[in-house]
Backbone as numpy.savetxt, mean C-alpha at the origin, in Angstrom:
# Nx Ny Nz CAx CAy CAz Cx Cy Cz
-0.08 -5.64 -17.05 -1.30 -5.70 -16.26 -0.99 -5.30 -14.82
-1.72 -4.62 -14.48 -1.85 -4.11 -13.05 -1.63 -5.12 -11.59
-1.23 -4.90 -10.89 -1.44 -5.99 -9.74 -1.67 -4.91 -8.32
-3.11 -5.41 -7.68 -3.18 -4.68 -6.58 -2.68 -5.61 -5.46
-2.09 -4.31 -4.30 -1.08 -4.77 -3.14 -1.87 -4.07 -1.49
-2.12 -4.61 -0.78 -3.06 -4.08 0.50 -1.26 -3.62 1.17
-1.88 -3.22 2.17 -0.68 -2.02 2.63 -1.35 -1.95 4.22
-1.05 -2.53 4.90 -1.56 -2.33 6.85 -0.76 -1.92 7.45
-1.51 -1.55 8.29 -0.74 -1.41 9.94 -0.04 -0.06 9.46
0.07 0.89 8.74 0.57 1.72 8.72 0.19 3.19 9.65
1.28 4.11 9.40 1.23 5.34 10.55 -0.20 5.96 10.17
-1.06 7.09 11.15 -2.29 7.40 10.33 -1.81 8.91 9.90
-0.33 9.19 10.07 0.40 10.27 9.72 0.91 9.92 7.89
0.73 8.83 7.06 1.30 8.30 6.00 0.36 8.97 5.39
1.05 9.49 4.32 0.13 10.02 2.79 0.10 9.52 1.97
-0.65 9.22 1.19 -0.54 8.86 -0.64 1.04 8.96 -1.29
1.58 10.14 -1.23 2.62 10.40 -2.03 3.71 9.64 -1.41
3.49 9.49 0.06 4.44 8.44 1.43 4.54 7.17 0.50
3.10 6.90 0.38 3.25 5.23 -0.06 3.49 4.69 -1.23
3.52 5.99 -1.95 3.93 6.31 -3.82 5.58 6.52 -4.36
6.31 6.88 -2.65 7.55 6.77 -3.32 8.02 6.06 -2.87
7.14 5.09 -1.26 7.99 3.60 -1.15 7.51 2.42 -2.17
6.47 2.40 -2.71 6.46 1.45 -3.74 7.25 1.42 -4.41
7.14 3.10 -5.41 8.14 3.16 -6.81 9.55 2.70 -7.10
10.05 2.43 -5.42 11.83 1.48 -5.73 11.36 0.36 -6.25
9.96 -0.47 -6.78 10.58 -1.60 -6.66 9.08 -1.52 -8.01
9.29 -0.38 -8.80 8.31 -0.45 -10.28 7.36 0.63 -10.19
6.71 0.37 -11.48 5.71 1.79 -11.41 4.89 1.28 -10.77
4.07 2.91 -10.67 2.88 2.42 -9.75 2.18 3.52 -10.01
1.24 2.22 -10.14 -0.26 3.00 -11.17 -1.63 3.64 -10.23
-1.29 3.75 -9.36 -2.65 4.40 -8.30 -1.77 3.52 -6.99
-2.62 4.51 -5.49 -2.66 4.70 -4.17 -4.06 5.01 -3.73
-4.57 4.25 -3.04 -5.40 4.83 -2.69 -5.55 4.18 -0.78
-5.23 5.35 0.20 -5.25 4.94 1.61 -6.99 5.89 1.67
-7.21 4.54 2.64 -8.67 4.24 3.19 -9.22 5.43 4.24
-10.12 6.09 4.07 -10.49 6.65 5.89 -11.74 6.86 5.99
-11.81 7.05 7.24 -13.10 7.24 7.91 -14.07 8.01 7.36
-15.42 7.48 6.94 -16.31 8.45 6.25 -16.70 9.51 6.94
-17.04 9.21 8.43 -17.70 10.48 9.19 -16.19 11.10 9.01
-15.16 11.16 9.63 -14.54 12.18 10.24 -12.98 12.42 9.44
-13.04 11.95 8.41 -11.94 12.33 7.28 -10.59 11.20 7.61
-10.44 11.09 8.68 -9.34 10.38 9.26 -8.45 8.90 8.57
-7.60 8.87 8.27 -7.14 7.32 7.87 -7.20 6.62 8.79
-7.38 5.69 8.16 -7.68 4.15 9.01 -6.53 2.67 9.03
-5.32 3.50 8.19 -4.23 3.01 8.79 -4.03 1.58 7.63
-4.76 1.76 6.89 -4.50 1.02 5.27 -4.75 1.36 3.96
-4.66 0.79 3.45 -4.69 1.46 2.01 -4.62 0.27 0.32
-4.55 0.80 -0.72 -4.04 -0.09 -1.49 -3.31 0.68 -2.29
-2.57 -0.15 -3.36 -1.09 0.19 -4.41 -1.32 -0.53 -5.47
-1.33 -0.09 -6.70 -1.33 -0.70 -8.00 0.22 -0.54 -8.82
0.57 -2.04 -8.71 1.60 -1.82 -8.77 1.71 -2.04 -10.61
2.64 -1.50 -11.43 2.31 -1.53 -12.83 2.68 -3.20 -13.94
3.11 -4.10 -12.54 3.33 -5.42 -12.98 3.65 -6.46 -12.02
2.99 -7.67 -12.56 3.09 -8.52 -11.44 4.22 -8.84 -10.64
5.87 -8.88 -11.38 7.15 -8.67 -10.85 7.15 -7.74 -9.81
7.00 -5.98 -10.48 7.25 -5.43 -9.29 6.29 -5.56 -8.15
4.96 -6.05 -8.30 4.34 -6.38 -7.08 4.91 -7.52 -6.20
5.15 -8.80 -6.74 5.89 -9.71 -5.84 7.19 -8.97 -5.22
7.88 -8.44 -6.36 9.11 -7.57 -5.40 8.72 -6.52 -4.06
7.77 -6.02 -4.34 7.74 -4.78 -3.25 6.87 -5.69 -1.98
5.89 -6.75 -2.16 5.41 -7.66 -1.53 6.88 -8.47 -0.53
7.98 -9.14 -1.09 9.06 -9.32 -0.93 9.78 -8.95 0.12
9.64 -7.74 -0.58 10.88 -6.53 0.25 10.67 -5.56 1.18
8.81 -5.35 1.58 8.24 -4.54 2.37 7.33 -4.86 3.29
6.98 -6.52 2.74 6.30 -6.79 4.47 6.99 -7.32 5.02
6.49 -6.66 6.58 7.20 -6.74 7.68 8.16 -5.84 8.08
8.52 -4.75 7.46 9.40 -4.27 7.39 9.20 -2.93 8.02
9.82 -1.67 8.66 9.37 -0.58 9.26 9.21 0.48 8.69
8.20 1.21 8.75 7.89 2.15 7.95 7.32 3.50 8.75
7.62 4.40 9.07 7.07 5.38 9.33 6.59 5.06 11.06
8.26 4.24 11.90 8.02 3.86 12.69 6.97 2.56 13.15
6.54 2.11 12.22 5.49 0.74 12.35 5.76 -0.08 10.95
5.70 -1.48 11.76 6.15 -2.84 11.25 4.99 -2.98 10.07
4.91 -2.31 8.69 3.63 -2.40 8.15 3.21 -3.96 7.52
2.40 -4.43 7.02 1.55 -5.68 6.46 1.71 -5.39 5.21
2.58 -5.86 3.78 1.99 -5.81 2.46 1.96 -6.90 2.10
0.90 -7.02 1.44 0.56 -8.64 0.43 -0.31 -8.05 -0.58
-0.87 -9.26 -1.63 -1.76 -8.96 -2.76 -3.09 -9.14 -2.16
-3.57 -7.94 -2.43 -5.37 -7.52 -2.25 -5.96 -8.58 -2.72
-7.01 -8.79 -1.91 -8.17 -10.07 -2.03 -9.31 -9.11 -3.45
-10.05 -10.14 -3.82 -10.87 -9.15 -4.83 -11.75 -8.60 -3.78
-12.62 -7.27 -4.56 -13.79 -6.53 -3.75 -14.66 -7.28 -3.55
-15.76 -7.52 -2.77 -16.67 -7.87 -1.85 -18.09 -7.20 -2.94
-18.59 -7.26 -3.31 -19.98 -6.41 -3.65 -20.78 -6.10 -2.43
């Protein structure tokens, strides 16, 4: 089963594939999806990660917040559910 992981504070220079091969040290990973601005295309400097099991989510949770990434100290923990 899937486990989603929020991802902050990151560079607004970070891509999908950026945050797809720092997850993957620590399990698969089943979707990326970083957030941006509707008017003007832009990221907004978060994102989320589906990680392909609850292990490797506590691991990459573990081992990557707080930690520096792309020059900034990023935020990972487990995603709150959606909001309707």
């Amino acid at each position: 089963m899937e486990k989603k992981l929020y991802a902050g504070n990151l560079s607004y220079n970070t891509t999908e594939d950026d945050l797809r091969q720092l997850f993957s040290q620590f399990g698969d990973v089943e979707s990326v999806k970083l957030i941006t601005d509707k008017e003007t295309g832009r990221p907004k400097g978060f994102g989320f990660v589906a990680m392909g099991s609850e292990e490797a989510a506590q691991k990459a949770v573990a081992e990557l917040n707080g930690t520096s990434f792309m020059e900034r100290n990023i935020t990972v923990a487990e995603a709150q559910p959606e909001k309707p």
